[in-house]
Structure formats: C-alpha cells, structure tokens
C-alpha positions in Angstrom: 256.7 57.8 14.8 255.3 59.9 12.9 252.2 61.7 13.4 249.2 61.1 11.1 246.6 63.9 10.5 244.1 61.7 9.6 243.7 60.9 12.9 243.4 64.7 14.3 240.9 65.1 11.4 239.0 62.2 12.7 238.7 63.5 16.0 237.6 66.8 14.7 234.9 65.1 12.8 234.1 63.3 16.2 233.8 67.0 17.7 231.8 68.1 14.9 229.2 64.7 15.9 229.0 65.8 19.3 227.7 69.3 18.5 225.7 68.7 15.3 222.4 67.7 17.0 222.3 71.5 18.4 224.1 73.2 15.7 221.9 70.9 12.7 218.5 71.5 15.0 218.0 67.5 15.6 218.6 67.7 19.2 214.6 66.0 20.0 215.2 63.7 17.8 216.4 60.9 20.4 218.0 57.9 18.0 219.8 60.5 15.9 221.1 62.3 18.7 221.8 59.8 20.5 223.7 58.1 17.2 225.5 61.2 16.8 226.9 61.7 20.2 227.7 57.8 20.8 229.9 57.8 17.5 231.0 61.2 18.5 232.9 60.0 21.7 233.9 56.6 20.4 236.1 58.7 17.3 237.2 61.5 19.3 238.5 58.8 22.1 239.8 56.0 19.7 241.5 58.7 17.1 243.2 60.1 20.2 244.5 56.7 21.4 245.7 56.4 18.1 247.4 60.6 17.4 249.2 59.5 21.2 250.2 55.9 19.4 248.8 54.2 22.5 248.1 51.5 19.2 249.3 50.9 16.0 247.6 48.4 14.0 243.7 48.0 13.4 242.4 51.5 14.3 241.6 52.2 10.6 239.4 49.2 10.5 237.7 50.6 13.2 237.3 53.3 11.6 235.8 51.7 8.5 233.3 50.1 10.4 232.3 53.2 12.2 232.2 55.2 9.1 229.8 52.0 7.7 227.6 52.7 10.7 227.1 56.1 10.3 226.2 55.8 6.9 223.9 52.8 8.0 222.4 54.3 11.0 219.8 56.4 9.3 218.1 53.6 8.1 218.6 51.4 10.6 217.6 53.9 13.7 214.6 54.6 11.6 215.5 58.5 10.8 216.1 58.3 7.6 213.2 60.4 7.5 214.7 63.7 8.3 217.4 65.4 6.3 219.7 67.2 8.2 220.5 63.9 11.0 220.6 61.5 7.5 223.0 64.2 5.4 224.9 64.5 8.7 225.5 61.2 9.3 226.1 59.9 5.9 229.0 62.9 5.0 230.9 62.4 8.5 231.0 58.4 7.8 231.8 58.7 4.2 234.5 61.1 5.4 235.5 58.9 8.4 235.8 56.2 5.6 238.0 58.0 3.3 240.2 59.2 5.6 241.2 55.7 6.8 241.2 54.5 3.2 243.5 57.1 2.9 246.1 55.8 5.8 245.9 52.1 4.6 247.0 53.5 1.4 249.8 55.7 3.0 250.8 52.5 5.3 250.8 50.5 2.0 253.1 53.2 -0.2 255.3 53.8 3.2 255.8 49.7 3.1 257.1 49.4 -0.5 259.8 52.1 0.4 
C-alpha cells in the first residue's frame, strides 16, 4: 500500500476551494461560491477515502470529471463573467486533472514492472 501524494495534494486543493471565495473576495457571488465550496468538500472527502485506501480503483476518474466541472462551471453557472471565481476555478480543475493524469500514468508504469 503505498501512499499516493496526489491524493493529499488533492485534498489540499479541496482546502484551498473551500477558502477561496473569502480569500479571492467572491464570497456574494452565490453560484461561484456555492461551486467552490460544493467541489471543495466532495475532493477533500473523496481524496481522503482514497489517502486511508477505503477504495482503490475509479477515484481518478472521479477526479477527472471533477476537474472537467470546475473548468466547466464558469460558463455553465453563468460567472464566467468575473475573473478571480473563473481563474480560480479553471487552475484548481486543470490541476485536479493533472494530478489524476498523473496517478493513471504511475498505475500504468507500476503495472509494466
């Protein structure tokens, strides 16, 4: 079992959603906030089920799909608008996407040992 930090840096990007509508100043604006937080607690609870190994298989699709969201939501929620919720959410699921890239990758290398 070995332990992944691409999952505890997912989580921390989960943090980091939870805070940004206070620290980023977008706190009134109620889809992106909203967006934020939501995502916020659904990657800090699903990247901890997967640090603890309480699963093994699927969480980086989640996580893709999540990430696709986030960069999504702007335009869907309609605040595409406003730069700081957009930037925000478009960096964190761009990361949230390269970081499970990055574990298939690892899964796929560790496989062909």
């Amino acid at each position: 079992m070995a332990i992944r930090w691409q999952d505890w840096t997912t989580v921390l990007l989960g943090v980091w959603l939870l805070a940004s509508p206070w620290q980023l100043d977008f706190a009134l604006n109620h889809a992106a906030m909203g967006n934020a937080c939501g995502v916020g607690v659904v990657l800090i609870v699903f990247n901890l089920m997967a640090a603890a190994r309480l699963m093994e298989q699927g969480q980086e699709i989640f996580n893709i799909l999540t990430g696709a969201w986030l960069v999504l939501s702007p335009y869907a929620l309609d605040f595409a608008g406003e730069r700081g919720p957009t930037i925000n959410a478009v960096v964190v699921g761009s990361c949230v996407n390269c970081l499970a890239v990055w574990q298939i990758i690892d899964a796929v290398r560790k496989s062909k040992k």
